[in-house]
TILO-441267 format. One line per 8 residues: for each residue x, y, z of C-alpha. Coordinates in Angstrom, 1 decimal. Each point is the difference from the previous one (the first is absolute). Layout:
REM residues N
X/Y/Z; ...
REM end
This chain:
REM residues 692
-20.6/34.9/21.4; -2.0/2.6/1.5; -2.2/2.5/-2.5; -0.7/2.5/3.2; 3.2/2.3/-1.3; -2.4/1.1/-3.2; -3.6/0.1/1.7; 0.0/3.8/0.5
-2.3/0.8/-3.0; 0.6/3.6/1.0; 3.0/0.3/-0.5; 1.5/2.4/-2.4; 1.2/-2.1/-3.3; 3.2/1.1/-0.2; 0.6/-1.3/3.3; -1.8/-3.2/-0.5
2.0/-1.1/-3.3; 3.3/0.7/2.8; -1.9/-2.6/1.9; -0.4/-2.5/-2.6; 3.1/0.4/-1.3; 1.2/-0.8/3.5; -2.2/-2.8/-0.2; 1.4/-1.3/-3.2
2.8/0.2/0.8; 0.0/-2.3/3.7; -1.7/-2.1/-3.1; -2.9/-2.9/0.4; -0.4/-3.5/-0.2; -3.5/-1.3/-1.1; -2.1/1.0/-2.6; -2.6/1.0/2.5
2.1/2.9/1.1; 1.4/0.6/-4.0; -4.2/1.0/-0.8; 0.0/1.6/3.5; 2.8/3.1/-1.3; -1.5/-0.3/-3.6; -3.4/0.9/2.0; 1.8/2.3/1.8
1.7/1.7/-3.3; -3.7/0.3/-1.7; -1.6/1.8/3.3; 2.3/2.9/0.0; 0.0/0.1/-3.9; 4.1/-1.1/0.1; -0.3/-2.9/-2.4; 1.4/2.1/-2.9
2.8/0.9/1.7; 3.1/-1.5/-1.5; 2.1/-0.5/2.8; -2.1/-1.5/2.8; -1.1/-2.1/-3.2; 3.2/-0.8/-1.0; 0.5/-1.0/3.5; -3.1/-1.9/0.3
1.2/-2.2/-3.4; 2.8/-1.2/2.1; -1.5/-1.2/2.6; -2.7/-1.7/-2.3; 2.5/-1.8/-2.3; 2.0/-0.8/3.4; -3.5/-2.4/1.1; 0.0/-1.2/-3.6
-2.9/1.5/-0.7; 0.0/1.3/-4.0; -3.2/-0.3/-0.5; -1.6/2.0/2.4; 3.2/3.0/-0.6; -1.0/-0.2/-3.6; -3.4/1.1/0.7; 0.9/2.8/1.7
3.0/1.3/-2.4; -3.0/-0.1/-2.6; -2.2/2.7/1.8; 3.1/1.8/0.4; -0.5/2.9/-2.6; 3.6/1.8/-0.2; 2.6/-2.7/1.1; 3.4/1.2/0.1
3.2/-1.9/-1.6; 0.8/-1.4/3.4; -3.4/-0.9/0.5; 0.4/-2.3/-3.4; 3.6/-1.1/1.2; -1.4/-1.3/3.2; -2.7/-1.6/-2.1; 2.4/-1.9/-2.3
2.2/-0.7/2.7; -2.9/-1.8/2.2; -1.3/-2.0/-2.8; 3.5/-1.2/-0.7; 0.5/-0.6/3.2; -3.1/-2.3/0.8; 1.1/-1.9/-3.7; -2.8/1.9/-2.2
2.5/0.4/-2.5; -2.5/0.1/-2.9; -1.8/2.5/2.1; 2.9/2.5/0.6; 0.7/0.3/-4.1; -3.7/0.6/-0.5; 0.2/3.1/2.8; 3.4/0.9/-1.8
-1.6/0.1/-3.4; -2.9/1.6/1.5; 2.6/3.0/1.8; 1.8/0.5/-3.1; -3.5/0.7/-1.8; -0.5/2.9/2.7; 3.2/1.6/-0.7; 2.1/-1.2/2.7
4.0/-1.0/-0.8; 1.3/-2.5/1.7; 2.7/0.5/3.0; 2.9/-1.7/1.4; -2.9/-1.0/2.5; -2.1/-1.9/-2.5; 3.3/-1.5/-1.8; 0.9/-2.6/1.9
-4.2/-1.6/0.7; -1.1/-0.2/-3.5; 3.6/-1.9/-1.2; -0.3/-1.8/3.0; -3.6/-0.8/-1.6; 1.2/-0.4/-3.5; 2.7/-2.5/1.4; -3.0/-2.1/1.8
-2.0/0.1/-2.7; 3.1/-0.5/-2.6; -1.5/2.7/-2.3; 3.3/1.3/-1.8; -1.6/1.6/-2.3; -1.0/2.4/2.6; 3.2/-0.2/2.0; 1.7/1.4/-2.5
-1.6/2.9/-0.7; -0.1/0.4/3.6; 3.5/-0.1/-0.3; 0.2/2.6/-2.8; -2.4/2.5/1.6; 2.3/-0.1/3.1; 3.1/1.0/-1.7; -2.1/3.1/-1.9
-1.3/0.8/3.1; 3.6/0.0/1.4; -0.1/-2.9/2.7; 2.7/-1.6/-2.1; 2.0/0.3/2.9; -2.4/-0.6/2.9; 1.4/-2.6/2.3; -3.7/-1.5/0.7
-1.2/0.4/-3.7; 2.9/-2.0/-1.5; 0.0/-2.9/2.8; -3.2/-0.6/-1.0; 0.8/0.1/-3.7; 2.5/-2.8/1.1; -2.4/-1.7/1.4; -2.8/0.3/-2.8
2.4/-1.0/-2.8; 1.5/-3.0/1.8; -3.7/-1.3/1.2; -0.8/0.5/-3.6; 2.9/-2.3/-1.2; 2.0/3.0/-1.6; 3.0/-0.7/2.6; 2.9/1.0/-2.2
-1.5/3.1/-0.2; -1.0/0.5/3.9; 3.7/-0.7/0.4; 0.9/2.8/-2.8; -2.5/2.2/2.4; 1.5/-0.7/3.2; 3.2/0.7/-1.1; -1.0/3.3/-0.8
-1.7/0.7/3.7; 2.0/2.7/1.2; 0.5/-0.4/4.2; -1.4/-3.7/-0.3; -1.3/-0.8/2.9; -0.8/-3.4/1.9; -3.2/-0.1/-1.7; 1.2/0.1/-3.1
2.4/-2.6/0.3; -3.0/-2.1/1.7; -1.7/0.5/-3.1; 2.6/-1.1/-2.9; 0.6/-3.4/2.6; -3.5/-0.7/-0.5; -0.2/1.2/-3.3; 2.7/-3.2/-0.6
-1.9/-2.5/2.4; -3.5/0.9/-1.8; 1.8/-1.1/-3.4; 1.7/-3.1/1.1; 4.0/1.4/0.2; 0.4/-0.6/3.5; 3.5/0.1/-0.7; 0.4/3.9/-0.8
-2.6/0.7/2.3; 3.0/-1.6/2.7; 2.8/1.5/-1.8; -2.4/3.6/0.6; 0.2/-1.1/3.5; 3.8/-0.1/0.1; 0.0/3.3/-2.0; -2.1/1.7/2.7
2.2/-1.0/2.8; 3.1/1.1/-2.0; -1.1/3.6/-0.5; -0.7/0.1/4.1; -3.5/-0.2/0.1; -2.2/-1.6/3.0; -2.3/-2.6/-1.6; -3.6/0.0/1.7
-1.6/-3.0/1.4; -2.0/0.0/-3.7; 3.4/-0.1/-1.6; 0.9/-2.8/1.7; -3.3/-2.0/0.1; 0.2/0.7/-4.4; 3.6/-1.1/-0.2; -0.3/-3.2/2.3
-3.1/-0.9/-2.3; 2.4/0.2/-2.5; 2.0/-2.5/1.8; -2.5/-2.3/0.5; -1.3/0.0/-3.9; 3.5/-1.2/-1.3; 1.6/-1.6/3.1; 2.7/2.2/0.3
0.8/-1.1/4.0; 3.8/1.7/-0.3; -2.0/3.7/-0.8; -2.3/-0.7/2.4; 3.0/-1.1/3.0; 1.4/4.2/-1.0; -3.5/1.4/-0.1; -0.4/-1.8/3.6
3.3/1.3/1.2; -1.1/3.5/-0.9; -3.6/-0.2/1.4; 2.3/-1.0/3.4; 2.0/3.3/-0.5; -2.7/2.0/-0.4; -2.6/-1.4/2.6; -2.2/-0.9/-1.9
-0.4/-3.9/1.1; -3.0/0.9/2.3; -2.5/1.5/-3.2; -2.5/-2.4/0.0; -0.2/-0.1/-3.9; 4.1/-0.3/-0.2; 0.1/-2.6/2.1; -2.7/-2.1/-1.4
1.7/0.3/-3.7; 3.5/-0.9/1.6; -2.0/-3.3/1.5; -1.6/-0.5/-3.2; 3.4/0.1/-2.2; 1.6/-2.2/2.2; -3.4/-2.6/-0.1; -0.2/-0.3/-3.1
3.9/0.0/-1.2; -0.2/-3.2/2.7; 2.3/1.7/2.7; -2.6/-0.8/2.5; 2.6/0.3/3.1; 0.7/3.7/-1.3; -3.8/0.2/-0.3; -0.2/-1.0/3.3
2.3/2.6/1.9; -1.4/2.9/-2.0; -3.7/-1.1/1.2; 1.1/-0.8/3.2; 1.8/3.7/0.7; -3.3/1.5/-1.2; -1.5/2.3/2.8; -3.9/-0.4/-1.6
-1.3/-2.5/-2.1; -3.0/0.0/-2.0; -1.8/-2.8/-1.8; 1.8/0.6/-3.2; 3.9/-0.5/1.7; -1.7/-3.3/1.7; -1.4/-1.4/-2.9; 3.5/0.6/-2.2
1.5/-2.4/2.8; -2.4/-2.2/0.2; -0.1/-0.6/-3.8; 4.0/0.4/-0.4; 0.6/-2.9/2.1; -2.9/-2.0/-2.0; 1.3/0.4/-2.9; 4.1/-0.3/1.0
-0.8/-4.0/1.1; -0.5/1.3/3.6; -3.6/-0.9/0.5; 0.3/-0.9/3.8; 1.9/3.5/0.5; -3.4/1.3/-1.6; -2.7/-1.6/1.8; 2.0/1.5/3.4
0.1/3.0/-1.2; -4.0/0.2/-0.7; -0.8/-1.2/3.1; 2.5/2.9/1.4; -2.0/2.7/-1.9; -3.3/-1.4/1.2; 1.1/-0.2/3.4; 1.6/4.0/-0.8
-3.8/0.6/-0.5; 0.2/0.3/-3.6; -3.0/-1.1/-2.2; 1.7/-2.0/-2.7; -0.8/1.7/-3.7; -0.2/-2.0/-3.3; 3.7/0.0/-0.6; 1.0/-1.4/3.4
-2.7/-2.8/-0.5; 1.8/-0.8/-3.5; 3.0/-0.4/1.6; -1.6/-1.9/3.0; -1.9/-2.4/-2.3; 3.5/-0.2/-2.4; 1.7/-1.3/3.2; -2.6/-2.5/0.7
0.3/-1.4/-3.5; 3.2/-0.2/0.2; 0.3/-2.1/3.1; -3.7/-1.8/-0.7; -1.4/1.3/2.9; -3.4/-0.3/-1.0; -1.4/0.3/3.4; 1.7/3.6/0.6
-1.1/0.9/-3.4; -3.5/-1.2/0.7; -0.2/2.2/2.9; 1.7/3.1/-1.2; -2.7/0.2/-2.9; -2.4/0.9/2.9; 1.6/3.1/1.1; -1.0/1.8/-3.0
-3.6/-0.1/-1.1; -0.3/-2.8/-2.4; -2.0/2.3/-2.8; 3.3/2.5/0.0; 1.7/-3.1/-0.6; -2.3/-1.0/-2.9; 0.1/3.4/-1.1; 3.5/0.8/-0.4
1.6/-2.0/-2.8; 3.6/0.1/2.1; -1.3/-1.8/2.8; -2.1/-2.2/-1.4; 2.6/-1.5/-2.2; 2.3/-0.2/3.5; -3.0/-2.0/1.4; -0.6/-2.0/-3.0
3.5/-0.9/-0.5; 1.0/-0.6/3.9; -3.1/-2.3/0.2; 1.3/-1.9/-3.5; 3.7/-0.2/1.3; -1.3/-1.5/3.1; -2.1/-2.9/-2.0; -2.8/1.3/1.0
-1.5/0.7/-3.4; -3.5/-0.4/1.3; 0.3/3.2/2.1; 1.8/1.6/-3.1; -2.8/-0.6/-2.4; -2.2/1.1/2.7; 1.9/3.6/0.0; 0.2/0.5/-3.9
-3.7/-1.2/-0.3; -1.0/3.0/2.9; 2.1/2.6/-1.9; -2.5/2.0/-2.0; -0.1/-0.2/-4.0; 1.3/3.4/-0.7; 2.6/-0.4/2.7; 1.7/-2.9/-1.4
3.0/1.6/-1.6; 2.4/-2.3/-2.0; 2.0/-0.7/3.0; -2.8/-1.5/2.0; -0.9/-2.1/-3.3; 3.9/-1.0/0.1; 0.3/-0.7/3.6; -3.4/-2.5/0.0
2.0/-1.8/-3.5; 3.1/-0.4/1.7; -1.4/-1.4/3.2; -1.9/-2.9/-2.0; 2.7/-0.5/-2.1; 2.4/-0.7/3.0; -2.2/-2.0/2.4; -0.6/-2.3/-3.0
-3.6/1.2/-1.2; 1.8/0.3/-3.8; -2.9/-0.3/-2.1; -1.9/2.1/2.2; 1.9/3.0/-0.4; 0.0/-0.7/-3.7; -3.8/0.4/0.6; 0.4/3.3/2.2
2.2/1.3/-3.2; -2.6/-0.2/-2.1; -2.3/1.9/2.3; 2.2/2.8/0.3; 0.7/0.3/-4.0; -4.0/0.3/0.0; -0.1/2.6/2.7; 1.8/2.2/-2.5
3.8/-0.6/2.1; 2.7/0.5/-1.9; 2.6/-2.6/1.3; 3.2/1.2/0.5; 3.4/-2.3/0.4; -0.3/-0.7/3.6; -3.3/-1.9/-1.1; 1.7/-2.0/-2.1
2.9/-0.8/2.8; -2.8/-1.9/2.0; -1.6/-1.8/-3.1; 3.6/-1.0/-0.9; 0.8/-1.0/3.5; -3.4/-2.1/-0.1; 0.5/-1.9/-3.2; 3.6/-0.3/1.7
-1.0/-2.0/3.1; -2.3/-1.7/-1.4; 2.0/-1.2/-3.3; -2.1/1.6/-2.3; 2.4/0.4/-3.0; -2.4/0.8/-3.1; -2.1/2.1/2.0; 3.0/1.4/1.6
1.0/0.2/-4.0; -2.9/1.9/-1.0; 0.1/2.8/2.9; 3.5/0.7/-0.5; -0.5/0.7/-3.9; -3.3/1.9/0.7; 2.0/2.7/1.5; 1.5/1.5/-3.2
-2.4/-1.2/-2.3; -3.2/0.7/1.7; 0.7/2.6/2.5; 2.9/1.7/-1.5; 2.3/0.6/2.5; 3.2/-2.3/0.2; 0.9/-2.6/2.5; 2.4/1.0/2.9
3.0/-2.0/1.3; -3.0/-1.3/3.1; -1.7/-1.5/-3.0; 2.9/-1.3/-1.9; 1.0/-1.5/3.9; -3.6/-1.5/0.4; 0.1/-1.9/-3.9; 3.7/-1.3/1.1
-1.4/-1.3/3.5; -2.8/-1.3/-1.6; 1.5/-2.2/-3.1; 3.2/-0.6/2.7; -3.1/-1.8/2.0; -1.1/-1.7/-2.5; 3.3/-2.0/-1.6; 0.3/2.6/-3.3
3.0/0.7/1.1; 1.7/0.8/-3.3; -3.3/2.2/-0.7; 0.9/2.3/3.3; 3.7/0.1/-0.6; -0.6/1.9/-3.9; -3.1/2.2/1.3; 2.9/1.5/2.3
2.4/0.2/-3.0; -3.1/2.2/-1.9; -0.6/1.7/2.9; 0.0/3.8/-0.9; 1.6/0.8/2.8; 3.2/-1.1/2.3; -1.6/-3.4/1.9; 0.0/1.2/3.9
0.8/-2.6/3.3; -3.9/-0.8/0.0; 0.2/-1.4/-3.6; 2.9/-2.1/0.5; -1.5/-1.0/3.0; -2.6/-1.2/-1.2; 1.1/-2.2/-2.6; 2.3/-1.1/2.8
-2.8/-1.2/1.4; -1.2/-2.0/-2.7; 3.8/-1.7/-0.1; -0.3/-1.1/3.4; -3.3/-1.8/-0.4; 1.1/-1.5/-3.3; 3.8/-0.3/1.0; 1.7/1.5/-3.2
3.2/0.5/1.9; 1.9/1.4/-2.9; -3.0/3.2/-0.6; -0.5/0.3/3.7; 4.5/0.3/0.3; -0.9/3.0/-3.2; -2.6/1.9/2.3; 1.6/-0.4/3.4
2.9/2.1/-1.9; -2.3/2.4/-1.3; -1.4/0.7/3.7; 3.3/-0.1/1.1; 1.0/3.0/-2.1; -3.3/1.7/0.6; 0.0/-0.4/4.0; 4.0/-0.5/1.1
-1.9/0.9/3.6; -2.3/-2.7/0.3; 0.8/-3.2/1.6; -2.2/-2.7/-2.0; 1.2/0.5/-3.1; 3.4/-1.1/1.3; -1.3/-3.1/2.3; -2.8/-0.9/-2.8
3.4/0.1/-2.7; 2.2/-2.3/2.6; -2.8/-2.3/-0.1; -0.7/-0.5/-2.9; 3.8/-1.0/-0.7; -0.4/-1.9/3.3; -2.6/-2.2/-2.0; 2.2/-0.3/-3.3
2.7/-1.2/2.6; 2.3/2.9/-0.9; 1.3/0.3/3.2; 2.8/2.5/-0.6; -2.8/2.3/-1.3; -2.0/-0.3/2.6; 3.2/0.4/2.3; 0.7/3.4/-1.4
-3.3/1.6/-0.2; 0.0/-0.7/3.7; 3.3/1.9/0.2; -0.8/2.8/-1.7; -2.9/0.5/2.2; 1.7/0.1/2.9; 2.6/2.2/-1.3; -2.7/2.3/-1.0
-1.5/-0.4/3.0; -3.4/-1.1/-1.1; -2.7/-1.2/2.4; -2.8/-1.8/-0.5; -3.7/1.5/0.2; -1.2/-1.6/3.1; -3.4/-1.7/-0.8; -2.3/1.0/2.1
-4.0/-0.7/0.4; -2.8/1.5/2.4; -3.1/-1.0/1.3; -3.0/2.2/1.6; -2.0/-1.6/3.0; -2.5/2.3/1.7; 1.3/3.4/-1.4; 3.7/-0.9/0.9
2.8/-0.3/-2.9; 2.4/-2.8/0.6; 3.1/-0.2/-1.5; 2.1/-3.5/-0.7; 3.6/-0.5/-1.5; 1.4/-3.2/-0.9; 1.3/-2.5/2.6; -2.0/3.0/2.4
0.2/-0.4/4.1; -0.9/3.6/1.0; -3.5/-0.4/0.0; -1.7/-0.6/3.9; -1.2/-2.9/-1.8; 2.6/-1.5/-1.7; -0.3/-3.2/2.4; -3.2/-0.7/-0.7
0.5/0.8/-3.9; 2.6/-2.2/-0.1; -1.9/-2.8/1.5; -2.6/0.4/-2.4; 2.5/-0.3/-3.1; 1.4/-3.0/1.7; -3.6/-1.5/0.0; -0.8/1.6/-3.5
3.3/-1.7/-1.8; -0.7/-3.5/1.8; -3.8/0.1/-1.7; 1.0/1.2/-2.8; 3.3/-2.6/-0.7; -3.1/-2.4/0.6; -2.3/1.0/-2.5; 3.0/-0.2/-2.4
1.9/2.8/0.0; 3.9/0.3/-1.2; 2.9/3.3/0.4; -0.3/1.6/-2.6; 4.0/0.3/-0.1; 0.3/0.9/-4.0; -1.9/3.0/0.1; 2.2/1.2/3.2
2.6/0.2/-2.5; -1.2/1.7/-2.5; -2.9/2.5/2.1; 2.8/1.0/1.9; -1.0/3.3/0.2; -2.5/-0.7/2.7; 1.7/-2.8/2.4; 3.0/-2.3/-0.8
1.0/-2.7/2.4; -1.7/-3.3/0.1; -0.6/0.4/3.9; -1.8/3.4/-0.5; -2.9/-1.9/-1.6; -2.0/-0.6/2.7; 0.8/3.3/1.5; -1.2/2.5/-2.9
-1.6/3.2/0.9; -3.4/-0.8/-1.8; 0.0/-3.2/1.7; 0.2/1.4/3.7; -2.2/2.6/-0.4; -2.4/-2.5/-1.0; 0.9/-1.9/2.8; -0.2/3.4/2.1
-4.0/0.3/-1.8; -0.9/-3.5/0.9; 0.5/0.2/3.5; -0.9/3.5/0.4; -3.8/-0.5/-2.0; -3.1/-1.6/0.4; -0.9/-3.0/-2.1; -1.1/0.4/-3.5
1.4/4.0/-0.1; 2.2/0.4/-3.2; 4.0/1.2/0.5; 1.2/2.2/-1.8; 3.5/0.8/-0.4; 2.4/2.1/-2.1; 3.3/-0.5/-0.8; 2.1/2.3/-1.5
1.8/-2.5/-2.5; -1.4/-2.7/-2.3; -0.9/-3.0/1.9; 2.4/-2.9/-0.6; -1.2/-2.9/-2.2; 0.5/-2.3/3.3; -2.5/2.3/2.7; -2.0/-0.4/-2.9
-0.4/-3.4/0.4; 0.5/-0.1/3.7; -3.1/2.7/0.1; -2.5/-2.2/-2.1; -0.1/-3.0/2.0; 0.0/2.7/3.3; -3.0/1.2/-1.8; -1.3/-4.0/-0.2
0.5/-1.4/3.4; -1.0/3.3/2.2; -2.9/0.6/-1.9; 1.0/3.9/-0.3; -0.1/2.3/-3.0; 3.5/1.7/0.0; 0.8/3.2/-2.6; 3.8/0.4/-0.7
0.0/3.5/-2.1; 3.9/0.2/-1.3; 1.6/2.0/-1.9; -1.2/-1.5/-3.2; -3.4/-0.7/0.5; -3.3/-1.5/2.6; 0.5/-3.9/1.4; -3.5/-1.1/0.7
0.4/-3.4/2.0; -3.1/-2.4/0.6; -0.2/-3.3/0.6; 3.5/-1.0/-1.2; -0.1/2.4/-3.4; 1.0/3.3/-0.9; -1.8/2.0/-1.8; 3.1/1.1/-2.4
-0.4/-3.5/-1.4; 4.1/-0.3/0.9; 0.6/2.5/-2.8; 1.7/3.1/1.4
REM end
């Protein structure tokens, strides 16, 4: 901005304060030019004057600078109230609400009252600061004053009482707001959100569009929030249909939080034509997506849609890496992972406790627990953050390191880390796999009686799981009976698990039931039930669970298992042709079954019937989707690499075998990460011991 407007020094100063005011008000952009007018102000002796000063404030607090506008409002020697106001307002303004009470204390002392002006900054202060106390006297010297029934002045009463947890009483206020206003109604809704009653803050919504008022695009970013915190999808479909009628679908913000309600309620389709329609996206909108379909079972969908916003030109932020990194876990794409780690400066990633756990657990779910411990040791003492500590416990507890993340617990309890319950969820799950039942014993008791807080239905699932393992039987079946709480599909499931690898027929017949009345939707519990009356030879049983399935309609989950090889995700379902492949794959089975039927091994055909869940027939043995993407990874990789695969259901007793004299005669080290735990094969054994 050009200063040649005030260089006249002879100018008469009447007319020179016309031409900074002029000046002011075209306004500035740099400090540079801010000391350039206040330099300008001092030459022709105008730096008293109130209104090119209150003017000059503006600007200041507009470039963020308090500091500097404080100096100046100190050498001013008769400030005006609107000087003060302006003062107040730019400290509140800039977040110096400690600041703006002081130079409200400090105005009252000189004799100034308060008006409508000043109001609305120092509640908005109090409410920041959550000084009630001083709210509320606020509140009294407005009504003496008679601003009792100032629009502005009571909205942010609203506001102050609701921030301050007093939302009753900001709803007794805003009733009493004569000519309510959007604002006001803005304010109660987030009065509601800010206190956890997403539901009125809705039902406030409704309210609004009842009395014929046009919600703003912050009414509608507040009420989808509210959406989102209590998955209310059905409220969210009529806030949609109402953003539609009232254009607002292309606000950037609105948009975004329609995405993000739909993400995170999984109705990632919806999700999908929302962020599709979207005239401009920014960073936020792409990593909602990204992470949406990550965490919806999509992670394929996911890794697409980052390499989209990359190729958009979009730098990915923490959040879209999280997703990203979530995805690759999820499909074991270590590789992809690996790489993706690189686009963002490895210290941010060391830095920021979000990502760091993403890294640490993507590189534990992927077996690679070297790289993992490689991460948590890089992350910095004071950054480790109980989550990191909880991530780097569950990833040595699940790639079979047990006794090691014992060790790492003990670490963290010196480190002065209180654990919480999701550390105990990995110890459990360690003691678990590896059949640990006293120790197992001992951490599950610790809870209440060391650390105080009770165990949760994942404990109570982990203790079932792991005495199921182990043959106690009986033991698992009356911790569920003293369970304090109703025992969920995952703890019937477990101590399913233990009847099927210690074939109590009559208990396993109890908790199929169970899951049955739990889950009526899910498939396995009614194949794993005909089954296990299939084994008992009660063939009319069997016969009729069959029936009812397909008069419910019920389909099977398909198992399904994936493989990365150089960066690329590859997907496999059983008895699978459709990969370019498949020829080849299926010549490498045929050779893999002949070497391994000569080294000893037998069809598994018991466990067909009872892990029907994965694959049934005898014929789809050979033909499993673990076993041709391993197939897939031994004629797509170089000698001596380790495969890696993922399935998305629990490996069947028969691959099991199949896979540990694979691992024998090729020579290869071959992961299997189901849904239940890490199969490390070498040399003919697996590093689950066969207990899983």
């Amino acid at each position: 901005m050009s200063m040649a407007i005030v260089s006249n020094s002879t100018s008469p100063t009447f007319s020179k304060a016309l031409e900074i005011k002029k000046l002011l008000f075209q306004g500035f952009n740099s400090l540079k030019q801010l000391k350039h007018v206040h330099a300008v102000l001092l030459r022709f002796n105008l730096d008293q004057d109130n209104y090119l000063l209150n003017l000059f404030f503006r600007l200041s607090f507009d470039l963020g600078d308090a500091i500097y506008t404080r100096l100046i409002f100190n050498q001013t020697k008769d400030p005006n109230i609107f000087l003060w106001n302006t003062m107040i307002r730019g400290l509140v303004s800039n977040d110096c609400y400690t600041e703006s009470i002081q130079f409200y204390n400090s105005m009252r002392n000189k004799g100034f009252l308060p008006t409508n002006f000043t109001f609305p900054f120092i509640l908005k202060a109090c409410a920041r600061l959550s000084d009630f106390k001083l709210g509320t006297m606020m509140h009294n010297l407005a009504v003496k004053a008679g601003f009792d029934a100032d629009l502005f002045v009571n909205t942010s009463l609203v506001t102050m009482y609701s921030k301050c947890g007093n939302i009753d009483d900001a709803f007794k206020l805003f009733g009493d707001i004569p000519g309510r206003d959007i604002v006001s109604w803005n304010a109660i809704i987030s009065g509601y959100i800010g206190v956890g009653r997403c539901r009125e803050a809705i039902d406030m919504f409704i309210r609004l569009l009842e009395m014929g008022l046009r919600p703003n695009s912050y009414t509608f970013v507040q009420v989808l929030s509210a959406c989102i915190q209590i998955g209310d999808v059905g409220s969210g479909e009529l806030i949609n249909r109402c953003i539609i009628k009232m254009g607002a679908e292309t606000n950037l913000f609105v948009a975004t939080s329609l995405v993000d309600l739909y993400a995170k309620c999984g109705y990632m389709e919806k999700a999908s034509l929302v962020f599709d329609r979207m005239p401009e996206k920014d960073i936020v909108s792409w990593s909602i997506m990204i992470q949406g379909y990550a965490s919806n079972g999509l992670p394929k969908e996911a890794l697409d849609l980052f390499f989209k916003m990359l190729k958009e030109g979009f730098k990915p932020d923490h959040y879209s890496m999280v997703g990203f990194l979530c995805a690759c876990t999820r499909l074991g794409a270590l590789e992809l992972g690996d790489w993706a780690s690189n686009l963002i400066n490895r210290d941010e990633f060391l830095a920021n406790p979000v990502l760091g756990t993403a890294l640490i657990d993507m590189y534990a779910k992927c077996g690679s627990m070297t790289k993992a411990w490689e991460v948590f040791r890089g992350v910095q003492q004071k950054d480790r953050d109980r989550v990191v500590w909880n991530a780097a416990i569950s990833g040595l507890a699940m790639n079979g390191h047990v006794k090691a993340a014992f060790g790492l617990f003990g670490q963290m309890e010196k480190c002065g880390i209180q654990p919480d319950e999701n550390t105990f969820v990995g110890l459990l799950c360690g003691c678990t796999h590896a059949g640990l039942v006293d120790e197992g014993r001992k951490y599950f008791n610790s809870m209440n009686s060391v650390y105080s807080f009770a165990p949760t239905i994942e404990h109570y699932g982990c203790m079932v799981d792991l005495l199921g393992r182990a043959g106690l039987l009986d033991e698992a079946h009356k911790l569920i009976k003293r369970m304090p709480m109703d025992a969920n599909a995952i703890v019937w499931g477990a101590l399913l698990g233990g009847c099927r690898l210690h074939r109590n027929t009559q208990l396993a017949e109890h908790a199929v039931k169970q899951l049955i009345a739990l889950e009526p939707w899910n498939s396995g519990n009614y194949v794993l039930l005909s089954n296990i009356y299939s084994v008992g030879r009660k063939w009319d049983d069997a016969s009729k669970i069959r029936s009812i399935m397909i008069e419910k309609r019920i389909q099977k989950v398909p198992a399904c298992s994936w493989i990365e090889v150089d960066g690329i995700v590859h997907e496999f379902l059983v008895n699978d042709k459709s990969h370019p492949l498949s020829e080849k794959i299926y010549a490498k089975l045929g050779e893999l079954g002949k070497a391994i039927k000569a080294a000893g091994y037998l069809p598994t055909t018991d466990n067909v019937l009872f892990d029907i869940e994965e694959e049934e027939k005898e014929h789809f043995l050979g033909f499993h989707s673990e076993k041709l993407a391993i197939a897939f990874g031994l004629i797509s990789t170089a000698p001596g690499c380790i495969i890696r695969v993922v399935k998305n259901l629990r490996v069947c007793g028969d691959c099991h075998e199949a896979i540990k004299l694979i691992s024998r005669i090729t020579g290869r080290d071959i992961i299997v990460r189901d849904t239940n735990r890490f199969h490390y094969f070498s040399q003919g054994s697996c590093s689950c011991k066969d207990y899983w």
